[in-house]
N, C-alpha and C positions, 0 to 999 in steps of 0.2 A: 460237607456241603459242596457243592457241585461248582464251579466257575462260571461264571455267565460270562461269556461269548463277548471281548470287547468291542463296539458298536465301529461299523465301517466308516471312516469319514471321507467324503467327497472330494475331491480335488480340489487346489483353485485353479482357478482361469484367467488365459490370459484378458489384459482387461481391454484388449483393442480384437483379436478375434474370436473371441471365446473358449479356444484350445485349453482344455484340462494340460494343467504343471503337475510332471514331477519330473524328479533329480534328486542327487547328493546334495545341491546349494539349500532347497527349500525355495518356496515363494517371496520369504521376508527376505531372502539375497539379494531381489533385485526392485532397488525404491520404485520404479517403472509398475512391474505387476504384468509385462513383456514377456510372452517367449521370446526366444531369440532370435527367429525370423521378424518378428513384427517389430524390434527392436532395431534389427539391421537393415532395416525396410523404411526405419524412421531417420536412422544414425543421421547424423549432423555430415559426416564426414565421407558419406553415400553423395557422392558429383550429379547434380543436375544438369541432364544433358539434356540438349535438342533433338535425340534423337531417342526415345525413349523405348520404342518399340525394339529396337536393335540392342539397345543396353540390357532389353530385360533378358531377349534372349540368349545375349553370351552369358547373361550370367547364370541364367537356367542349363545352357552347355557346360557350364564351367562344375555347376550342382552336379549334375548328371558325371562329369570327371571323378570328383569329390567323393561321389560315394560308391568305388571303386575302390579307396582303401579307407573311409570313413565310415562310422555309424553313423555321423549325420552328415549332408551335403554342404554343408557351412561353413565348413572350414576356409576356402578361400576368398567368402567374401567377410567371414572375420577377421581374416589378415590384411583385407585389405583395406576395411574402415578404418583398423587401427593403424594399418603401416601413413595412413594419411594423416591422420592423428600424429603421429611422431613428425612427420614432413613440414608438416604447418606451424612447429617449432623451427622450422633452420628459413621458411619460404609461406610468402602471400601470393605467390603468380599462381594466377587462378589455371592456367594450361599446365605447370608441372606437377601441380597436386592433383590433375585434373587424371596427368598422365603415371603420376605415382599411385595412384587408386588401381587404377587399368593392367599395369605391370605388377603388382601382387596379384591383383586378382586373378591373372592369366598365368601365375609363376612356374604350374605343374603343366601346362598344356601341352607339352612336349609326350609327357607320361600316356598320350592318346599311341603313341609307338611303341608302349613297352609293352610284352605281351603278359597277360595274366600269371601266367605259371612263371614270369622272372618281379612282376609288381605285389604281386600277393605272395609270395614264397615265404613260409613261416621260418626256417632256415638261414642259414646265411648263405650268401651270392657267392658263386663260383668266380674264378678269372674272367671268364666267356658273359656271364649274366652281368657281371658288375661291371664291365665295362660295356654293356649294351643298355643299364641305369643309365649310366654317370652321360650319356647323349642326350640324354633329355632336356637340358638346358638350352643347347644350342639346334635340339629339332623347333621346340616352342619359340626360340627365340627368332627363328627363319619365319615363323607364320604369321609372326605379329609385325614384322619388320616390314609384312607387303601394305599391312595396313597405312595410308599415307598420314603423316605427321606422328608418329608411334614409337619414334630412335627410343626415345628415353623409357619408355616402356618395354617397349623389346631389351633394352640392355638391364635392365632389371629383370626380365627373363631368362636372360643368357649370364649374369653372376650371381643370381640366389642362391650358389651351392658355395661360393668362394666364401675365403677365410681371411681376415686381416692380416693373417700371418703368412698367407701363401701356401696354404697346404689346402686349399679347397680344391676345385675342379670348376670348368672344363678348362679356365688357363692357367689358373694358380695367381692369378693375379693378388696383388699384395696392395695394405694402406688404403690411403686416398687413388689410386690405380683402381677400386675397386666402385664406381659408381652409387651416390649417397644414397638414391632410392635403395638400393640394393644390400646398405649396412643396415640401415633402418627397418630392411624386410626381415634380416637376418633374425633381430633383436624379438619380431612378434612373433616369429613363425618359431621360434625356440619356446617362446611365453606358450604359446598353444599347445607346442609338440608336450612339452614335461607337464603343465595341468589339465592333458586332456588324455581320459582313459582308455589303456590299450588293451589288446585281450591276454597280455600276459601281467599287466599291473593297473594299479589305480591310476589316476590322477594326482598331481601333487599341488601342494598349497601354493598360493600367489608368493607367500615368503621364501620356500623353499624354489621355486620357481629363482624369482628374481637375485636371489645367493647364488646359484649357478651360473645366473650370465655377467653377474658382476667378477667372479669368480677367473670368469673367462674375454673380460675385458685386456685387449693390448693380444690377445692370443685368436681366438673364436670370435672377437668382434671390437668393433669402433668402438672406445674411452667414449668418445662424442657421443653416438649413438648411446650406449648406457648411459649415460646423463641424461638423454633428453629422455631418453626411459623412465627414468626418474622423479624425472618433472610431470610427469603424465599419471605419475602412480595412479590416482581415483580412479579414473576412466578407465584406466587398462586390469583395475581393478574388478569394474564393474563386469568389460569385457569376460573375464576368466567366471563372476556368478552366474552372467547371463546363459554362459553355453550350458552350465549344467542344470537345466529351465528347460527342458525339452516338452513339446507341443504333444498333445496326445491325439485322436478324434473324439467325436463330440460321443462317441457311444463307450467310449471307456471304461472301464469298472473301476468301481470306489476302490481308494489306497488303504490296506490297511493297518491301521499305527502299531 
C-alpha cells in the first residue's frame, strides 16, 4: 500500500508581527512566542532615548554592518541588550548603562575599514591581512569618541578584542586595566560567537557554551564577569532560544515535519 504524503503544517507566528517561525529552537523555546527582532525591539534592557529617530538609525547602520559577516543583522544589537543585562549587575546609573548599551552595540564599527576579501576570507589571515583586522578596534573606537559624552562607549570599542590575561589586542591590556563594560562584552559576544551557527559548523548548546567560558575564566575573561554570567543564566538563556526564531515573510511556504 502506498504512503500517503504527510500533511504540511504551517508555521507559527510571531505573536507581535505575525512573521512565520522557524529555527533549530522551535517556537515552544521561546515563552514570548517573539521572533527575535520583535523581542529585541521589546527587550527591557533596549535604553529609552530622547532621541529616537537617531537611535533607530544607528542601529539599522549597525544591521546593515552585521550582515556582512552575519546570516542575520542581529547580532550586535543582541549583544548589546544583553552586555547591559550583565552591567545592571555591577551598576543603576542610568547614563553608564545607557553608554554600555551603545558600546556593544557599536563594537564591530571599525570593521566598515576592512575590506571584503580580508573580512569574509574563508581561510586564514595572512601577516599583512591580520594585522589590517586586528585595527579595527581603535578605527570604531576614533568614530564614537567624536560623539560628545561617548568615553566609556568608545573605550568599550577600543578593548573588545582584549584578553584578561593580556594577550588580546590592540594594547594588550591586562585585569582591571581592561575597562568593565568591555569584560562584560567579552562574556556575551563569546555566548553568541559558539551557539550561533557558522557555515563550517552548527551551533552549540547554552551548557556547552557556558563550560567554555567558565573554562576560560582568570585567562579569556573576568572571574567577576563569569559570575555575573551566571546569575543571569535564564535570560541569557532565553537570549541563545530566541536567535534561533528567525522571522520568515508572511508568503512563506508551509514547514514540513
Amino acid at each position: 500500500m502506498a504512503m500517503k504524503p504527510r500533511p504540511e503544517t504551517a508555521p507559527p507566528r510571531c505573536v507581535r508581527c505575525g512573521a512565520a517561525l522557524h529555527g533549530s529552537a522551535g517556537a515552544e523555546a521561546v515563552p514570548t512566542g517573539e521572533c527575535e527582532r520583535c523581542y529585541l525591539d521589546q527587550h527591557p534592557a533596549r535604553p529609552s532615548l530622547p532621541w529616537p529617530i537617531e537611535a533607530a538609525f544607528a542601529e539599522a547602520l549597525v544591521e546593515a554592518l552585521d550582515l556582512r559577516e552575519h546570516d542575520t543583522g542581529l547580532h550586535s544589537r543582541r549583544v548589546a541588550c544583553h552586555t547591559r543585562v550583565l552591567a545592571q549587575r555591577i551598576s543603576t546609573d542610568p547614563e553608564f548603562l545607557h553608554q554600555i548599551y551603545w558600546g556593544a552595540l557599536l563594537h564591530d564599527l571599525g570593521k566598515i575599514g576592512v575590506p571584503d576579501d580580508v573580512l569574509l576570507k574563508a581561510g586564514a589571515l595572512d601577516p599583512q591581512e591580520w594585522a589590517l583586522m586586528r585595527q579595527h578596534p581603535e578605527t570604531g573606537s576614533r568614530i564614537v569618541r567624536r560623539l560628545p559624552g561617548m568615553d566609556i562607549a568608545a573605550d568599550i570599542v577600543l578593548c573588545h578584542e582584549e584578553r584578561f590575561d593580556g594577550t588580546g589586542y590592540p594594547r594588550g591590556l591586562k585585569g582591571d586595566a581592561i575597562p568593565i563594560g568591555a569584560r562584560l562584552f567579552a562574556i556575551i559576544d563569546t555566548l553568541d560567537a559558539i551557539t550561533s551557527d557558522r557555515p563550517y559548523r552548527s551551533g552549540q548548546s547554552f551548557e556547552h557554551a557556558t563550560a567554555e567560558i567558565i573554562r576560560g575564566a582568570g585567562t579569556q575573561f573576568d572571574p567577576l564577569a563569569v559570575d555575573t554570567m551566571l546569575a543571569e543564566e535564564a535570560t541569557l538563556r532565553r537570549m541563545v532560544a530566541t536567535k534561533c526564531i528567525q522571522g520568515l515573510p508572511e508568503d512563506a511556504p508551509p514547514v514540513r515535519p
